[in-house]
C-alpha positions as a Python dict, from the first residue, in 0.01 Angstrom:
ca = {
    (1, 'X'): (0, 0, 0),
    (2, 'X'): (109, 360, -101),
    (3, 'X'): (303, 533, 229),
    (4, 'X'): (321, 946, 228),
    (5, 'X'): (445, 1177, 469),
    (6, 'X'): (478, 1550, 492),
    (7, 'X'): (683, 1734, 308),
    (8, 'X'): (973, 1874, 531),
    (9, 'X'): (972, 2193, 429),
    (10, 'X'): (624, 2308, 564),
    (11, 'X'): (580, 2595, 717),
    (12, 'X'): (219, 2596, 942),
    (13, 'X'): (49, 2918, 999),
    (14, 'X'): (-270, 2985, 1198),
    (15, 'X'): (-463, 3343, 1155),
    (16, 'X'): (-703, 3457, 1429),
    (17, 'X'): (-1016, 3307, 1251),
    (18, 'X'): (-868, 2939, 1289),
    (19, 'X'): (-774, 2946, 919),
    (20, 'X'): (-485, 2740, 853),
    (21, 'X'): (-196, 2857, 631),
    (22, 'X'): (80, 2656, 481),
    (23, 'X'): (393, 2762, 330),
    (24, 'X'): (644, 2591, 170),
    (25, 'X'): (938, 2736, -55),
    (26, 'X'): (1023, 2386, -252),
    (27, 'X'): (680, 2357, -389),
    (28, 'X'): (609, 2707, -463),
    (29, 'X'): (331, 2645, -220),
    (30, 'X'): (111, 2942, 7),
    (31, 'X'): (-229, 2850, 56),
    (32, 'X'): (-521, 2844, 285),
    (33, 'X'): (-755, 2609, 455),
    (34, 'X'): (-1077, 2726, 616),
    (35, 'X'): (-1125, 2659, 990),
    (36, 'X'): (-1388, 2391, 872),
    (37, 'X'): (-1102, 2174, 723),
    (38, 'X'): (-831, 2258, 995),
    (39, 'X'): (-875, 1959, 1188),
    (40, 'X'): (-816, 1699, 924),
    (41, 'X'): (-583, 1917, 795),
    (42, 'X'): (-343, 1940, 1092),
    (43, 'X'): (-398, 1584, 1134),
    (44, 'X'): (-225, 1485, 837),
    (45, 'X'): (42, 1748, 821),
    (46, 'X'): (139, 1589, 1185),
    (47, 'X'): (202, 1252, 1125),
    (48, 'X'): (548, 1095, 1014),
    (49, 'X'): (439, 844, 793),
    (50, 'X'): (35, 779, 685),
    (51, 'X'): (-135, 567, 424),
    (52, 'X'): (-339, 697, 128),
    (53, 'X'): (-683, 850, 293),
    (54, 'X'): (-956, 888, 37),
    (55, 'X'): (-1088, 1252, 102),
    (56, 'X'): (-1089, 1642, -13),
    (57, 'X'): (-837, 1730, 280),
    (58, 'X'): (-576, 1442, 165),
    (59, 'X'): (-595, 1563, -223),
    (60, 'X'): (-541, 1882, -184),
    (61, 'X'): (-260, 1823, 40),
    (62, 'X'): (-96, 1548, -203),
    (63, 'X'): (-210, 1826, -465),
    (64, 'X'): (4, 2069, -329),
    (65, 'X'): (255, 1856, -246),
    (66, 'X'): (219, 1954, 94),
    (67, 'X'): (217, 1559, 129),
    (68, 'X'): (459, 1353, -88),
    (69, 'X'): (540, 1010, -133),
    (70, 'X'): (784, 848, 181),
    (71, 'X'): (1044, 741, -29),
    (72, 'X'): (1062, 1110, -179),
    (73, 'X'): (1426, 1213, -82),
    (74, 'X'): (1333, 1621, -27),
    (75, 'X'): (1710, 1684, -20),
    (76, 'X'): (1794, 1586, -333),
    (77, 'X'): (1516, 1714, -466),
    (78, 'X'): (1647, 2041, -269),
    (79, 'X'): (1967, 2042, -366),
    (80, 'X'): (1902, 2009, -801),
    (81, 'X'): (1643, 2328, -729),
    (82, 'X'): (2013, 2527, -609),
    (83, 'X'): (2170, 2392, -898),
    (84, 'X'): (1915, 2520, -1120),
    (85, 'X'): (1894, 2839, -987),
    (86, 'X'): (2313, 2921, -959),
    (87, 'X'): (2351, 2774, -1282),
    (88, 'X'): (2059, 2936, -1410),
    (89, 'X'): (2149, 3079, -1837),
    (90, 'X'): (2069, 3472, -1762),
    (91, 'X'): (2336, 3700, -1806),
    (92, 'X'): (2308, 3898, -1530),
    (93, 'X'): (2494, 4259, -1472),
    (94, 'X'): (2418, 4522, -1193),
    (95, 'X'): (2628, 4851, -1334),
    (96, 'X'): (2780, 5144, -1104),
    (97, 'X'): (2762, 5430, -1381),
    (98, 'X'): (2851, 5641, -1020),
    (99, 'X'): (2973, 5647, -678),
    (100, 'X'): (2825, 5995, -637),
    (101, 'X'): (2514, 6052, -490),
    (102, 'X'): (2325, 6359, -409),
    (103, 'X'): (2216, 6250, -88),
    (104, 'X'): (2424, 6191, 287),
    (105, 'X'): (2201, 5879, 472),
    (106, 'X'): (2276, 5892, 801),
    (107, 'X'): (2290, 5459, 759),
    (108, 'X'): (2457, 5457, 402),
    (109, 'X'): (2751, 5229, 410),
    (110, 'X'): (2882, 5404, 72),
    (111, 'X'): (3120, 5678, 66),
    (112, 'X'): (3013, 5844, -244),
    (113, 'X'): (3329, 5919, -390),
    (114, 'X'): (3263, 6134, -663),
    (115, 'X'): (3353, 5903, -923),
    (116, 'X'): (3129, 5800, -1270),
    (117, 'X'): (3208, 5529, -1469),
    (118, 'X'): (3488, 5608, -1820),
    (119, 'X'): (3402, 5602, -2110),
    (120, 'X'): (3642, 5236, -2136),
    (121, 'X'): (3458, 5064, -1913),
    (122, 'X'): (3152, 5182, -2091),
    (123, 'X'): (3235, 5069, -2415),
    (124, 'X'): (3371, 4740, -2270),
    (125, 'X'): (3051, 4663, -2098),
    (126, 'X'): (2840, 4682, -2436),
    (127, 'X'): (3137, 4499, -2624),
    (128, 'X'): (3060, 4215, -2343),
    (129, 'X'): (2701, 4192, -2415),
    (130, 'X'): (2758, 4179, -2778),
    (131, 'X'): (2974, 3861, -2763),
    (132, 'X'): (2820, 3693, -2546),
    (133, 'X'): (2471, 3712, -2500),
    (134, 'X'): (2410, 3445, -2727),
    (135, 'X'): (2549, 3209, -2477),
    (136, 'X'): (2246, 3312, -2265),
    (137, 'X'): (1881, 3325, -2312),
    (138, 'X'): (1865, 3651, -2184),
    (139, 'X'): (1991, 3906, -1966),
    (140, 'X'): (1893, 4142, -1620),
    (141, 'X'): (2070, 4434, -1592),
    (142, 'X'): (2007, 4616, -1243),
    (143, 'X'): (2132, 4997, -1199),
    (144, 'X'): (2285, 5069, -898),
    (145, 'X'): (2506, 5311, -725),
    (146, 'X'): (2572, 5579, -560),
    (147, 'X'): (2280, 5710, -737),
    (148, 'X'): (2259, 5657, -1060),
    (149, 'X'): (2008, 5864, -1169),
    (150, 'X'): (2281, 6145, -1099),
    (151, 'X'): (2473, 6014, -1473),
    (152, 'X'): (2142, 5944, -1651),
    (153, 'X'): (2212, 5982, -1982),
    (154, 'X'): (2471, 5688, -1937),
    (155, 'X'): (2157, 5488, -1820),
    (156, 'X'): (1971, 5576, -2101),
    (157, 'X'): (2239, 5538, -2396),
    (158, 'X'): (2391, 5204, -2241),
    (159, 'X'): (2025, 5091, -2208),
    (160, 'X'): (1919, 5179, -2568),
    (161, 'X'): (2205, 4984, -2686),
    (162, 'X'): (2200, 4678, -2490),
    (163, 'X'): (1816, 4632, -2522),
    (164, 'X'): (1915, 4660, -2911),
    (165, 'X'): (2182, 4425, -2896),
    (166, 'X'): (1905, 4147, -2729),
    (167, 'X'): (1663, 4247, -2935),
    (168, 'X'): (1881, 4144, -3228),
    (169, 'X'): (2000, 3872, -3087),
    (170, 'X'): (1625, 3735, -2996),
    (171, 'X'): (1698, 3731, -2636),
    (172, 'X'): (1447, 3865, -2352),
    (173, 'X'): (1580, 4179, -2182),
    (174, 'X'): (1436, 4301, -1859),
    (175, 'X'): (1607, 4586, -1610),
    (176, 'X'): (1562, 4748, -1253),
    (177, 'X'): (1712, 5084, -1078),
    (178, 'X'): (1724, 5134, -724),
    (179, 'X'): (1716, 5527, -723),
    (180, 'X'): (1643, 5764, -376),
    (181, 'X'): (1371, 5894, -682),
    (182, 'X'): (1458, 6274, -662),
    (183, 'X'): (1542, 6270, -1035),
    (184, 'X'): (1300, 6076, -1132),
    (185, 'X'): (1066, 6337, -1298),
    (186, 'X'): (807, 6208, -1485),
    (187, 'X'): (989, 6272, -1815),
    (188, 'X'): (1269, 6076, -1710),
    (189, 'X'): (1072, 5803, -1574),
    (190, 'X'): (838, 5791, -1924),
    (191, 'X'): (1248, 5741, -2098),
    (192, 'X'): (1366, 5488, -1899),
    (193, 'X'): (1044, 5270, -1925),
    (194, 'X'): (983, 5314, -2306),
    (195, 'X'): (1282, 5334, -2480),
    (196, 'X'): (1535, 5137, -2182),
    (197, 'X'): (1274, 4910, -2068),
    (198, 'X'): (1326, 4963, -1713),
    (199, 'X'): (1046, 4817, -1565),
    (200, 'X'): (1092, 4816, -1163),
    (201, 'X'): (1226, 5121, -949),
    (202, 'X'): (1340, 5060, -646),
    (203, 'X'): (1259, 5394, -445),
    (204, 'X'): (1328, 5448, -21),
    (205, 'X'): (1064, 5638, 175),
    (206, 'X'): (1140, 5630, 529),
    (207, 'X'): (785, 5750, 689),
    (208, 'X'): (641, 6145, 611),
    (209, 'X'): (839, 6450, 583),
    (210, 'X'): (935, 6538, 970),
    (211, 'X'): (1064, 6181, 968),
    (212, 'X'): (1183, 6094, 631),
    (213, 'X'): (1388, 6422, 583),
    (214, 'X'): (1588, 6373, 855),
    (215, 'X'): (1708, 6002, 740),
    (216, 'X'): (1709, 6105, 359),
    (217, 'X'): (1892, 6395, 365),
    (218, 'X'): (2031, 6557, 56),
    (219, 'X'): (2398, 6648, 32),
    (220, 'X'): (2312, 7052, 92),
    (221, 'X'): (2124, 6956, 363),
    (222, 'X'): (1747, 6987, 265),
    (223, 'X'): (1485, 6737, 268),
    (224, 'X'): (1356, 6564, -30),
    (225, 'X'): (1045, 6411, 65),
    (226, 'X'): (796, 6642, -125),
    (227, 'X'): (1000, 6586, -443),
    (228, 'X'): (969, 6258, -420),
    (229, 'X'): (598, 6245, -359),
    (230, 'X'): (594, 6483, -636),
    (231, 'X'): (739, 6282, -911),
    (232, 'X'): (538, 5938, -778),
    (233, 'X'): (227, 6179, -807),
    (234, 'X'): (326, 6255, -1173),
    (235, 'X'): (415, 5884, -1213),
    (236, 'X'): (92, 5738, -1072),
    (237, 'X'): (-112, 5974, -1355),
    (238, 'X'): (68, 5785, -1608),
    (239, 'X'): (-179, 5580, -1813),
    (240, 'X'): (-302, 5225, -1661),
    (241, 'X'): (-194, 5083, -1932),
    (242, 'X'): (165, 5114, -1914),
    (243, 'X'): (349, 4825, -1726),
    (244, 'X'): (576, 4917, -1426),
    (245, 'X'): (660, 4841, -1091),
    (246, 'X'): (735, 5122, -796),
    (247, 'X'): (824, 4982, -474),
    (248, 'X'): (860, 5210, -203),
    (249, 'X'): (1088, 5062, 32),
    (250, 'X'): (1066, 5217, 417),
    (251, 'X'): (1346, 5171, 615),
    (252, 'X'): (1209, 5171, 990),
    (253, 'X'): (1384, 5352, 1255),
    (254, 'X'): (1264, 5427, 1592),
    (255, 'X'): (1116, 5738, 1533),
    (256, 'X'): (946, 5559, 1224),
    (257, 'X'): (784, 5336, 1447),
    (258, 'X'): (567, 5552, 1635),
    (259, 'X'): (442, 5746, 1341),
    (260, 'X'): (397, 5430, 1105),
    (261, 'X'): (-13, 5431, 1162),
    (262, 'X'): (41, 5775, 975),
    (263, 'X'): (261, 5709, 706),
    (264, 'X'): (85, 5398, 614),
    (265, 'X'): (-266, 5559, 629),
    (266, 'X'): (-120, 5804, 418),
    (267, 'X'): (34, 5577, 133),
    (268, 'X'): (-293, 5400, 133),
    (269, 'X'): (-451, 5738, 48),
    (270, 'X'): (-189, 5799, -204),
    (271, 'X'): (-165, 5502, -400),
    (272, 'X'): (-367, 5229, -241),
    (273, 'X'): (-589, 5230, -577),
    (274, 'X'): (-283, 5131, -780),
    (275, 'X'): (-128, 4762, -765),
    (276, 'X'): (206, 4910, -965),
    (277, 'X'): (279, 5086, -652),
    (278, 'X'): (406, 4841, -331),
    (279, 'X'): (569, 4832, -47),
    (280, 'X'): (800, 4705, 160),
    (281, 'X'): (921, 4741, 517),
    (282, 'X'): (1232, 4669, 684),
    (283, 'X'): (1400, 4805, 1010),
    (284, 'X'): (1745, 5038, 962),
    (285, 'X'): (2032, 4799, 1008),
    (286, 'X'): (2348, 4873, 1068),
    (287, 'X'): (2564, 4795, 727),
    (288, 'X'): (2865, 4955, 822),
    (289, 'X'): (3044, 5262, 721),
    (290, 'X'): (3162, 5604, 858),
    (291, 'X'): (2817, 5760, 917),
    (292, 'X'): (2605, 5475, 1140),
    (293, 'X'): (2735, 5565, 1451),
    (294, 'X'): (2535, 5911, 1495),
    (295, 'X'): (2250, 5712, 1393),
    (296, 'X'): (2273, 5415, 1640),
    (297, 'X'): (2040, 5503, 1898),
    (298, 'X'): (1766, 5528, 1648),
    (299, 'X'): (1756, 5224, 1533),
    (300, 'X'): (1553, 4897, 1632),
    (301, 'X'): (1756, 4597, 1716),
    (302, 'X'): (1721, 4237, 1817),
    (303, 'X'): (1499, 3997, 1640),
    (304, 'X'): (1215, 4071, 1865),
    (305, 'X'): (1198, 4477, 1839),
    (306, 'X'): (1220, 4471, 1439),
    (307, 'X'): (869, 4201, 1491),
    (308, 'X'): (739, 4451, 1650),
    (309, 'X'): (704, 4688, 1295),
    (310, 'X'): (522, 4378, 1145),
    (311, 'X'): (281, 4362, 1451),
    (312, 'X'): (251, 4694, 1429),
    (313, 'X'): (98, 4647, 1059),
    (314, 'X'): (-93, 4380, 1171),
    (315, 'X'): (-283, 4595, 1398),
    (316, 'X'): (-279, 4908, 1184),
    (317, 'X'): (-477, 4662, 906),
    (318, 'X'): (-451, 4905, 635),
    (319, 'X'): (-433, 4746, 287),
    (320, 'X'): (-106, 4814, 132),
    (321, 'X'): (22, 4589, -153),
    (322, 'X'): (292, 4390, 8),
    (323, 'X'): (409, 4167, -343),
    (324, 'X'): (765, 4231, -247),
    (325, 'X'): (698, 4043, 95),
    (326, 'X'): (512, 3806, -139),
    (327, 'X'): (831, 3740, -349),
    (328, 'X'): (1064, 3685, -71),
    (329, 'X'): (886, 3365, 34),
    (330, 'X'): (829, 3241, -301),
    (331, 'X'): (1158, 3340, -490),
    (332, 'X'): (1507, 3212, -405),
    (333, 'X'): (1642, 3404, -148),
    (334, 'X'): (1981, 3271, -196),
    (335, 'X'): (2263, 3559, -233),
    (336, 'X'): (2254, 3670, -629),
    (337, 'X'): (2636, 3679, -584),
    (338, 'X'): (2584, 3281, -587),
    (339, 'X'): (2503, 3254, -954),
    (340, 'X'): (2751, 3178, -1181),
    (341, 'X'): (2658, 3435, -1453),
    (342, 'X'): (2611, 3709, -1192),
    (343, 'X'): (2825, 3964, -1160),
    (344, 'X'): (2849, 4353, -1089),
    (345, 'X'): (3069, 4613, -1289),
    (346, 'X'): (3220, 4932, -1084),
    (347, 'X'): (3296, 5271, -1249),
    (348, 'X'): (3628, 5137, -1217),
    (349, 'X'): (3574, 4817, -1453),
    (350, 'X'): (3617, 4607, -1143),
    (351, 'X'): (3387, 4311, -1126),
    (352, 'X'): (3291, 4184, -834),
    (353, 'X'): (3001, 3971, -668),
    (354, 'X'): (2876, 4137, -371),
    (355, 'X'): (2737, 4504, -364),
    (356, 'X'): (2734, 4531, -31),
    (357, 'X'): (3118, 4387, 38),
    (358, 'X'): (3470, 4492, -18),
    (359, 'X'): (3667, 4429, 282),
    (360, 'X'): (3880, 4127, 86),
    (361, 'X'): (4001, 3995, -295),
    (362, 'X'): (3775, 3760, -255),
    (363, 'X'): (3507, 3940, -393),
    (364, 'X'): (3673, 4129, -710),
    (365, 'X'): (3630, 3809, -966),
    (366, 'X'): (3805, 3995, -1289),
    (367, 'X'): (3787, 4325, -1451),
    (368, 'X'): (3615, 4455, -1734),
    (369, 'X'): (3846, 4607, -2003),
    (370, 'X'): (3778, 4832, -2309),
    (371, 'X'): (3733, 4541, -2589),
    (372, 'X'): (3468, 4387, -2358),
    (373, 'X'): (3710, 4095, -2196),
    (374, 'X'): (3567, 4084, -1840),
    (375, 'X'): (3855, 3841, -1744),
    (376, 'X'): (3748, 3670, -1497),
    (377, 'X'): (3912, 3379, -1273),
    (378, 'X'): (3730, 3119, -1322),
    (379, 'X'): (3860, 2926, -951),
    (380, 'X'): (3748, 3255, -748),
    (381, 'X'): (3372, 3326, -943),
    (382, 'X'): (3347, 2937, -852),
    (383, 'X'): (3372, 3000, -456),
    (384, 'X'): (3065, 3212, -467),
    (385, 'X'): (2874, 2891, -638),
    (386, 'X'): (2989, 2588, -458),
    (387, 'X'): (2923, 2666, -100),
    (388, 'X'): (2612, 2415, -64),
    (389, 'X'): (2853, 2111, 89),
    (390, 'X'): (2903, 2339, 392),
    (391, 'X'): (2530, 2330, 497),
    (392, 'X'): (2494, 2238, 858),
    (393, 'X'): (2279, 2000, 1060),
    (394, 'X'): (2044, 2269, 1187),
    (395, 'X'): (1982, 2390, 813),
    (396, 'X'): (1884, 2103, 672),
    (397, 'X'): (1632, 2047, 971),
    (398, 'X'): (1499, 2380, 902),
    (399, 'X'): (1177, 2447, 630),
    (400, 'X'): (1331, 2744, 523),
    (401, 'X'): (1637, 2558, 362),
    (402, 'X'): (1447, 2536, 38),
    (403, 'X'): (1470, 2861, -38),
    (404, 'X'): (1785, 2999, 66),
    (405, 'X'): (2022, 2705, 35),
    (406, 'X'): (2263, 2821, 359),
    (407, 'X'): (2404, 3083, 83),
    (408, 'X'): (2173, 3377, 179),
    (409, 'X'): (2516, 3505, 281),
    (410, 'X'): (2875, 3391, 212),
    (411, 'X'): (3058, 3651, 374),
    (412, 'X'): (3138, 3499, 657),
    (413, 'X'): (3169, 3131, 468),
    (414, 'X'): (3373, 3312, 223),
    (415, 'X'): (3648, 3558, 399),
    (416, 'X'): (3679, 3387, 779),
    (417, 'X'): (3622, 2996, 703),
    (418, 'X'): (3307, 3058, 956),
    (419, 'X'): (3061, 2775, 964),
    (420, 'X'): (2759, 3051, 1090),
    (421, 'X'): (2504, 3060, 830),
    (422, 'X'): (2320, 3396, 820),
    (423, 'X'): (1967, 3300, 767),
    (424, 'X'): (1713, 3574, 564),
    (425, 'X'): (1575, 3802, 752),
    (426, 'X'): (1297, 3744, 619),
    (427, 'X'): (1257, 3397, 789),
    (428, 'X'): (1220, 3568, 1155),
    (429, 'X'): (951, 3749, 1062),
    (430, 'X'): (801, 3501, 796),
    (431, 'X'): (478, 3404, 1023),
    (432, 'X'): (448, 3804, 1047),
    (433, 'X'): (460, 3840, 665),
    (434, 'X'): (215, 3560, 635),
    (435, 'X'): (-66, 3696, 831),
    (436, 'X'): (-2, 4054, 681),
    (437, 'X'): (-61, 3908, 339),
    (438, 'X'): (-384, 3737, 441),
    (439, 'X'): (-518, 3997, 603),
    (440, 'X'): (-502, 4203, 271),
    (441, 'X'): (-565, 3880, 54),
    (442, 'X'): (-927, 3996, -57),
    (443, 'X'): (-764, 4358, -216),
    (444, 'X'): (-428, 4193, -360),
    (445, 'X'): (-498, 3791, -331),
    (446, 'X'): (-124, 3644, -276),
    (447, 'X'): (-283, 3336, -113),
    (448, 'X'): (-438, 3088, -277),
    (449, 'X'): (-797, 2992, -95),
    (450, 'X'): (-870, 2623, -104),
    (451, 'X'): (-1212, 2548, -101),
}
């Protein structure tokens, strides 16, 4: 007789209404079970080992996968899914066309040397893509910076030509920017979606002006909140039509914290009505760099405070579309430096993996040179990708495993020979993220209802 089990990599939520939810990465799996069904439900998803049971509750878990076969080795099964995805054919490239940046975070880690990227490593970049894209089915180019917004004709003209290149080439082209948004007029923005096919903007907003002025602070001291709400104003007018994706990220400080029943009530007012506007919501951390320390005593810290800004949503229960929370639990959330064909150019020509990390070698794989010969060492690009033997006892008994492989981080792995895994943030506040997206599933339906 057929023998199942549960899959390993559930994750069990329950909502105040005795719904049950159940998560799990491997699967692609987040759906929900009304209170009627919980008891069979929970039942099943308890056992070790059951036979085949001939009702709705058992199908739709065997459905799901939520209950697989007992001889299913989950590991394995684990383990191909993070070959895939580091081996994965995209040609990825995040670009520095600056260092500069017009504003001075009080938490940037950046020093924002005023440097922009030559007209050599320009050149070499699109010489790159030329040769060989066709090795790929694709590419993702991500702007990044400093702010690049600050050199935007380079954006525009490297865009132009690369999207040309794929075009020509029959390969799929898709790009991102992560811009502070004060250039980001709506003339720009209608440039860089139409004719560079930048599709997702990446934009901070750290609560309303009293707060968000003092954490985004331009270099000549000024705020810059009401020219940012300005521009998403002229954005949001835009034609529905047109395909994009703002997410306004909010970094959460203390002072962000009491006034986030505000700033939320106010975003919902803003640009509740418009699903190509979401957000996301993370505490301040501490990335390093000369400027933290006079912001230190404003931030949130320990696992338990930076819950509190989810609870806090929770009990604010004002409908904001959270698809970015969405996508953390049902993307990989391994490190992009992991994949093999992922790699980021400086305004130097230096290519490294990590965006966030320079402190060793170990990071700069090659450089990029002026007839588009990234040379790259092979051995060191392979260190980012071949981490997964070092995975530890208490990762592979944990259900979030499935989705970021041990490698949400190699820092540590990499530069000090530490076995310490640092897990996604996202997984200490995953039950949090869970119940936010439920409580908003009737206006943006994440969750899929079984019936």
């Amino acid at each position: 007789m057929d023998r199942f089990k549960p899959s390993k990599f559930n994750h069990i939520v329950e909502n105040e209404k005795g719904d049950v939810i159940v998560y799990n990465y491997l699967y692609k799996q987040l759906c929900k079970f009304d209170c009627a069904q919980y008891p069979k439900i929970k039942e099943y998803l308890q056992q070790k080992v059951m036979e085949k049971q001939e009702d709705v509750s058992f199908a739709e878990l065997l459905n799901r996968q939520l209950i697989v076969p007992a001889n299913t080795d989950e590991d394995i099964e684990s383990k191909v899914d993070f070959m895939q995805e580091i081996a994965r054919p995209i040609l990825g490239i995040t670009i520095y066309p600056t260092l500069g940046c017009n504003f001075r975070c009080p938490y940037c880690y950046q020093s924002h040397e005023e440097k922009r990227m030559s007209e050599e490593v320009k050149a070499g970049i699109i010489k790159y893509v030329r040769k060989n894209i066709v090795k790929h089915t694709g590419m993702v180019v991500a702007w990044f910076g400093g702010e690049p917004l600050e050199e935007v004709e380079d954006v525009i003209e490297m865009s132009k030509t690369m999207l040309k290149i794929c075009h020509n080439r029959s390969r799929t082209y898709y790009s991102s920017i992560t811009t502070n948004g004060y250039h980001l007029t709506r003339p720009v923005f209608e440039t860089l979606v139409h004719e560079c096919n930048i599709r997702r903007f990446a934009i901070t907003v750290d609560g309303l002006a009293h707060i968000h002025d003092k954490q985004r602070i331009t270099k000549d001291g000024s705020g810059s909140f009401h020219t940012i709400m300005q521009n998403l104003q002229q954005i949001k007018n835009i034609s529905k039509n047109i395909d994009f994706e703002i997410l306004l990220r909010s970094n959460v400080s203390i002072e962000g914290y009491e006034d986030l029943e505000n700033y939320v009530r106010y975003m919902h007012d803003m640009f509740g009505d418009d699903k190509r506007f979401c957000f996301y919501f993370r505490p301040v951390y501490n990335w390093g760099g000369s400027t933290i320390d006079g912001f230190k005593e404003n931030l949130i810290e320990g696992i338990a405070g930076q819950r509190k800004i989810y609870k806090k949503l929770l009990a604010i229960g004002i409908p904001l579309n959270l698809r970015q929370h969405y996508l953390d639990l049902m993307e990989s959330s391994i490190c992009y430096a992991n994949r093999i064909y992922s790699f980021a150019v400086e305004v130097d020509g230096k290519i490294a993996k990590c965006t966030g990390e320079s402190r060793s070698s170990i990071n700069y794989i090659g450089k990029m040179d002026a007839q588009g010969e990234a040379h790259i060492n092979r051995n060191t690009n392979a260190l980012w990708a071949s981490q997964y033997a070092t995975v530890g006892t208490s990762c592979k008994n944990c259900f979030f495993e499935a989705s970021c492989h041990s490698n949400f981080c190699l820092v540590e792995k990499l530069y000090d020979n530490s076995p310490r895994c640092h897990c996604p943030s996202g997984k200490d506040f995953v039950d949090e993220f869970i119940l936010l997206l439920d409580l908003f599933n009737d206006t943006y339906p994440y969750i899929e209802v079984v019936h």
